[in-house]
C-alpha positions in Angstrom: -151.6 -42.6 53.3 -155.4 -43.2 53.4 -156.1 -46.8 51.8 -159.3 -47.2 49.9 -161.5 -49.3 48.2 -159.8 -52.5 46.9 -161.2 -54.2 44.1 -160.1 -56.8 41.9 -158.1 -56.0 38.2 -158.8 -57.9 35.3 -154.9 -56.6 33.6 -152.0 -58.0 35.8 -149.9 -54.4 35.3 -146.7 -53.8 36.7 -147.0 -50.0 38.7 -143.8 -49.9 41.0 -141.3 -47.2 41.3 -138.7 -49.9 42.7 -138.1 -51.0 39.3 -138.4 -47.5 37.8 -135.0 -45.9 36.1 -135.0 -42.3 36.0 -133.0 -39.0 36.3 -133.9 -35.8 37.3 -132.1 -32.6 37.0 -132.1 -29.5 39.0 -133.2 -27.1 36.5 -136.8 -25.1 36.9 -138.9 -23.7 34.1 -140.8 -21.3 35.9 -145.0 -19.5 35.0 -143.8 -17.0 32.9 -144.4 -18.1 29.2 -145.5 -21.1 30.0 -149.0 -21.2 31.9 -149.9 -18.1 31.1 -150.1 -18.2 27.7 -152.4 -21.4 27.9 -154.7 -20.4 30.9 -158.9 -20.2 29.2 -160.0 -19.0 32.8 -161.2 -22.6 33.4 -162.4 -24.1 36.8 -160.1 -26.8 38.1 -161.1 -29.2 40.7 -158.4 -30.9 43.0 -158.8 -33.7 44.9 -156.7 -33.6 48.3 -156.4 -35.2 51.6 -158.6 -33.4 54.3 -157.2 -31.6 57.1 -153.9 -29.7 56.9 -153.3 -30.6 53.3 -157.2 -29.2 52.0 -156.4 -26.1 54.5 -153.3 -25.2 52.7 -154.6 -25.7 49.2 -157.2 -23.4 50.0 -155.5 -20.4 51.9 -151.8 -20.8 50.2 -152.1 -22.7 47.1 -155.5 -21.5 45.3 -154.7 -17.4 45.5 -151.3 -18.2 44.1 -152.2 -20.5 41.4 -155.3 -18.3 40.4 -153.4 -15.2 40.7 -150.5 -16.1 37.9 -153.4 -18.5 35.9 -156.6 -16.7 35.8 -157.9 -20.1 36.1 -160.4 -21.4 39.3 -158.6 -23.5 41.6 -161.5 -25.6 43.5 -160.1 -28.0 46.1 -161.9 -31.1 47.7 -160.6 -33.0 50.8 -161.3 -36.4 50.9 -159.8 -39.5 53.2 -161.2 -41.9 52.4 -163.9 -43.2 49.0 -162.2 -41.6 46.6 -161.9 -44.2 44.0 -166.0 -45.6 44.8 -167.0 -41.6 43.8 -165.0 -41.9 40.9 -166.1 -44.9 40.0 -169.7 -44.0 40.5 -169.5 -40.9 38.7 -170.1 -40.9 34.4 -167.0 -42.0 32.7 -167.1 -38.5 31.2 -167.7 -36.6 34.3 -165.6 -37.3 37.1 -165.8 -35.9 40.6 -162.5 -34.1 40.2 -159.9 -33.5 36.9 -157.2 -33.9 39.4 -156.8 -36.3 42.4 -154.0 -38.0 45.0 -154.5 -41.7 46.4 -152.4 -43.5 48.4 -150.4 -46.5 46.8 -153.2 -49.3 47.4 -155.6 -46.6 45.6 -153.1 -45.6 42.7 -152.4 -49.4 41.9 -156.0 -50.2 41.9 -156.9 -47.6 39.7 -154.3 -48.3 37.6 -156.0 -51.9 36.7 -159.4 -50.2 36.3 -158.0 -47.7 34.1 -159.2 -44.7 36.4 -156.2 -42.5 35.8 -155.5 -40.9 32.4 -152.0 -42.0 31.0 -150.1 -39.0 30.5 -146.5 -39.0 29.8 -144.6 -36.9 33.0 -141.9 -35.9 30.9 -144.4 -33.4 28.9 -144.4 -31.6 32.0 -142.1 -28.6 31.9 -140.7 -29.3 35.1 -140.6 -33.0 35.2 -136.8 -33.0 35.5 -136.8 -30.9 38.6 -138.0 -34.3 40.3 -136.0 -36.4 43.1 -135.8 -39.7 41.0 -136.1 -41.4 44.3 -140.0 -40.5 44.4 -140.7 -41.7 40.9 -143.2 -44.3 39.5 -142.5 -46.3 36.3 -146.2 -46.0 34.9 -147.0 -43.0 33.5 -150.4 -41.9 35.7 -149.0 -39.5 38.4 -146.9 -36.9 39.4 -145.0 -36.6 43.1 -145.0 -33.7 44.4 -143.9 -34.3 48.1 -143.8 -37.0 50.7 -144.0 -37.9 54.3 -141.9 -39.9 56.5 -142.4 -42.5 59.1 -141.5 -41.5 62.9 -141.9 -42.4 66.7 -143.6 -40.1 68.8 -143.3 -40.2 72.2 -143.8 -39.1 75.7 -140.7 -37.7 76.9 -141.6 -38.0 80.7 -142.5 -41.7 80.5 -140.2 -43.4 77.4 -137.5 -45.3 78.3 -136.2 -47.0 75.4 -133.7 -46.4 73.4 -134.0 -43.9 70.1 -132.4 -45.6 67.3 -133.3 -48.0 64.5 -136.8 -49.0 64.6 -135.4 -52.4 65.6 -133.8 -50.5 68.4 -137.1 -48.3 69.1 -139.6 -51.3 69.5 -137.2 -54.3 71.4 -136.9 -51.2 74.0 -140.1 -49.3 74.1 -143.3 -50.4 76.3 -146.6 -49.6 75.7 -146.2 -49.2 71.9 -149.6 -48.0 69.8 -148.8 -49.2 66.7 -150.8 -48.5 62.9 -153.6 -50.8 62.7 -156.2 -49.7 60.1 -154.3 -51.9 57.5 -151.3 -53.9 57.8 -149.0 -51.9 55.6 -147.8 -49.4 57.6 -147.0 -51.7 61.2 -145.6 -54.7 58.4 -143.1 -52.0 56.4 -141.7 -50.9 59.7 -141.5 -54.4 61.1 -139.7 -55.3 57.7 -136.8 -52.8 58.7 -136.9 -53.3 62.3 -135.9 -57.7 61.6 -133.3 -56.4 59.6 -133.2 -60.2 58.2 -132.6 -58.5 54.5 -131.6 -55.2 52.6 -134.0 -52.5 53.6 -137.5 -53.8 53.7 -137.2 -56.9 51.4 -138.7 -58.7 53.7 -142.1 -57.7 53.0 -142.1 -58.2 48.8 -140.1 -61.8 49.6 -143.1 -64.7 50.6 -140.2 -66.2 52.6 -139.5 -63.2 54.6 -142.9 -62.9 56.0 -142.9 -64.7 59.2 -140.3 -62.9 60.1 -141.8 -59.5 60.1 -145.1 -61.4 62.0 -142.3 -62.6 64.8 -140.8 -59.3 65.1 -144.1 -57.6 65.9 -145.6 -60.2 68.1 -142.0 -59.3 70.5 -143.3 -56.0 70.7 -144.9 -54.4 74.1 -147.8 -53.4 72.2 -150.1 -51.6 73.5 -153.0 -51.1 70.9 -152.9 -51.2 67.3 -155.0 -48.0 66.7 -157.6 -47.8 63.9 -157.6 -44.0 63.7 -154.6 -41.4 64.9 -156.8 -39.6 67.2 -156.9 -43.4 68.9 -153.0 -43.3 69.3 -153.5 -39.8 71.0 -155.6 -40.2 73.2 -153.7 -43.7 74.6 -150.4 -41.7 74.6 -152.7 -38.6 76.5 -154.4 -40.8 78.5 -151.1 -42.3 79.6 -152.2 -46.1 78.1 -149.1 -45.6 75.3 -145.8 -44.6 75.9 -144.7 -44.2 72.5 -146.7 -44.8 69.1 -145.9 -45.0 64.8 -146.9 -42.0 62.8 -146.1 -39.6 60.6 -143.7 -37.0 60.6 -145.3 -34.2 59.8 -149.0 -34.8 61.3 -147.0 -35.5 64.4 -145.4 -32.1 64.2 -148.9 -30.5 63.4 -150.2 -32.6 66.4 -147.8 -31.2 69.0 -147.0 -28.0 67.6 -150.8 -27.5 67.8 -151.4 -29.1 72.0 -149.5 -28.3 75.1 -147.6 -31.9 75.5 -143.9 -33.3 76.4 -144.0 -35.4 73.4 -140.8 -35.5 70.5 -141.0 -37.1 67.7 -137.7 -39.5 66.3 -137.4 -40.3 62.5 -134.9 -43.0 62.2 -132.0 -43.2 59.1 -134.0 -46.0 57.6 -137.4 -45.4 57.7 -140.6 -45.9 55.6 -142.7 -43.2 54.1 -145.4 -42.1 51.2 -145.4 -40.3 48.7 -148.1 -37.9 47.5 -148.8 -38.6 44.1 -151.0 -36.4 41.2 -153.4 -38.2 39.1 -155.5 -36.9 36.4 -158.6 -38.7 36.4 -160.2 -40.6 33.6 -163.1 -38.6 31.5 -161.7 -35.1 32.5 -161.8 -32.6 29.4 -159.0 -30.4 31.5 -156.0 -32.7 30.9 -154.0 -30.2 29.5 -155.4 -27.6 32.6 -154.7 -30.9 35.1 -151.2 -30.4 33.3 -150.0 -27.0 33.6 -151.8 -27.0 37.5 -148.8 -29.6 38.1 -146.2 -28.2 36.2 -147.2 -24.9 38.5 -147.2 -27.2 41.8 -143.4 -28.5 41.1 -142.3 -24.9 40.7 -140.2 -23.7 43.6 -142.8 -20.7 44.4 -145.5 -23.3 44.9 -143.0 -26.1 46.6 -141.8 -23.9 48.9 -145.7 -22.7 50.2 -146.5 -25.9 50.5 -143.4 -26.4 52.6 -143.5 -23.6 54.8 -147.0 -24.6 55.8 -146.6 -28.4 56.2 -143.5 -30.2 57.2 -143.4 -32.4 54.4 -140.5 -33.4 51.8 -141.1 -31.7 48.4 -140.4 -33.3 45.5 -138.2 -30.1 44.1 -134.8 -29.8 45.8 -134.4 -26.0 45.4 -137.3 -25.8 47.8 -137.2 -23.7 51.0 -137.8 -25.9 54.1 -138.3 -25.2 57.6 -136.0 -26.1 59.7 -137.8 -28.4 61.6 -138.5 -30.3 58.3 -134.7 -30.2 57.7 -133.4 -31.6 60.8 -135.5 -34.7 60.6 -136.6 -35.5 57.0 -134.4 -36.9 54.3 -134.3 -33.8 51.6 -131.2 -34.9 49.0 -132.1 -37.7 46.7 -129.2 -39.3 48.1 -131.3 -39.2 51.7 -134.0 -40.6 50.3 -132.3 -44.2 49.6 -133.1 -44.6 53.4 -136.7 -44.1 52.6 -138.8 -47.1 51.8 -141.5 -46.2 50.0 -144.5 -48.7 50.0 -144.5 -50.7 46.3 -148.4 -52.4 46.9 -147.9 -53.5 43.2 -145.2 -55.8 44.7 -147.1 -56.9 47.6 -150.3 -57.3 46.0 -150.9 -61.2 45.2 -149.8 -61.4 49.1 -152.2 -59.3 50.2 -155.4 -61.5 51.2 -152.7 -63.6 52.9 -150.8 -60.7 55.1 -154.3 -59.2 55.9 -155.4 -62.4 57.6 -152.2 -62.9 59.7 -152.5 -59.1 60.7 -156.0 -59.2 61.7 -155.2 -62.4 63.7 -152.0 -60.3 65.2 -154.2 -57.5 65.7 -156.5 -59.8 67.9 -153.9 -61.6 69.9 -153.2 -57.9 71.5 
């Protein structure tokens, strides 16, 4: 998701979850006996994404959590600046106990040491976890993801709905992710098809590849904000456009449109990953707060509200969400999850070529 500030590490540290070797179970401790006995009635602040996510925290999550805890949930929606407050804040009083980032965030606070090292199998329910959506480092805790989709205007696509390959050599008019170059490169990775899955973009030599691929689109824009893609696909500029899953559902579930949204087998997606922040004295509260959020009570708010992926199988899904995101850990092999540890000594590099793609539009 959001990407923020990118600074420079001092410790070369290996962070990706495509080297990681876990197993997960489907077994659940549940509240009873477990957080209770713990809770001090402490206040808890949460860092989430603003929007949907912060509005379901507050309404669904927080009575529920405070209601079996007797702690304070607080929640704080952020997109974007999240690691330049904590960075700004004393090292012993962060601006939340608890936060998510997306994957350029969590590897860069990784390097700075911004995330308290905690080992996930502490948690009571760390087995309940698809192994599919776990990281090697011990820093965070998944607990659900988004997939990549095409949405489009039914009255005015032509194309053909398949791959993403498929999607983008047939579509006109395409509004394609342009804030930062992972999201438009990732797909373009799977759409070449020149390797297994999205190689390309972690192999130097599969670069121009991906580049080639995306200059053969019919772009339209590559849009710097998602209300951007809407509008062009509103103002009939765009015929079809890269986003999210689930925002896309919110988006048209929420305005009178003709627009459908198509997840393809292999797509990309993100993962919403927990981290307890450095100089917090509520670790152990930060803890039991994500052992409560992997329970199936909790998962299956969250899902009923948001059509996400949860990281706990036994989770209750919509049926919207079932039909067209990958739910089995099996499913999720399709699912390429962004790795910017893998990526990062080619970053300067891939940003310059996308900004000069970007300007050739």
């Amino acid at each position: 998701m959001p990407n923020g500030d990118q600074t420079e590490g001092e410790t070369a540290l290996t962070t990706s979850r495509r080297a990681a070797i876990a197993a997960a179970g489907t077994g659940i401790i549940g509240l009873s006996g477990c957080l209770g006995e713990t809770s001090t009635g402490e206040t808890l602040t949460v860092n989430t994404w603003s929007g949907t996510n912060e509005t379901v925290f507050k309404e669904e999550i927080k009575p529920l959590y405070e209601e079996q805890t007797g702690n304070t949930l607080e929640v704080v929606g952020n997109w974007s600046g999240i690691l330049s407050k904590i960075r700004s804040a004393p090292d012993d009083d962060p601006p939340f106990d608890l936060t998510l980032v997306g994957d350029k965030d969590h590897y860069f606070g990784v390097q700075e040491g911004l995330w308290e090292p905690f080992d996930i199998n502490t948690l009571n329910n760390a087995d309940v976890i698809k192994p599919n959506l776990l990281r090697e480092d011990p820093v965070s805790v998944p607990l659900c993801y988004g997939v990549m989709g095409a949405v489009y205007d039914q009255q005015r696509f032509d194309g053909e709905l398949g791959s993403w390959g498929e999607i983008i050599s047939t579509a006109s008019d395409v509004s394609l992710p342009g804030s930062f170059f992972t999201n438009a490169l990732q797909m373009g990775a799977l759409a070449s098809d020149e390797m297994p899955s999205d190689e390309e973009l972690y192999a130097e030599d599969g670069h121009d590849v991906i580049f080639e691929t995306l200059r053969d689109v019919d772009t339209a824009e590559y849009y710097s904000s998602p209300s951007e893609m809407w509008t062009s696909l509103n103002e009939g500029v765009a015929t079809l456009g890269q986003y999210f899953f689930a925002y896309s559902a919110k988006y048209i579930r929420d305005n009178d449109t003709n627009y459908a949204i198509h997840v393809p087998e292999q797509t990309t997606g993100y993962t919403d990953d927990y981290h307890i922040v450095r100089g917090t004295e509520k670790t152990e509260t930060a803890k039991e707060f994500l052992d409560f959020m992997l329970t199936e009570e909790a998962q299956t708010t969250y899902a009923q509200n948001f059509n996400l992926g949860m990281a706990n199988p036994a989770t209750d899904h919509p049926e919207r969400t079932e039909e067209n995101v990958p739910l089995s850990n099996d499913e999720l092999d399709g699912v390429s999850f962004i790795e910017y540890a893998d990526i990062a000594e080619y970053s300067d590099n891939l940003s310059e070529r996308f900004t000069s793609l970007k300007q050739n539009v």
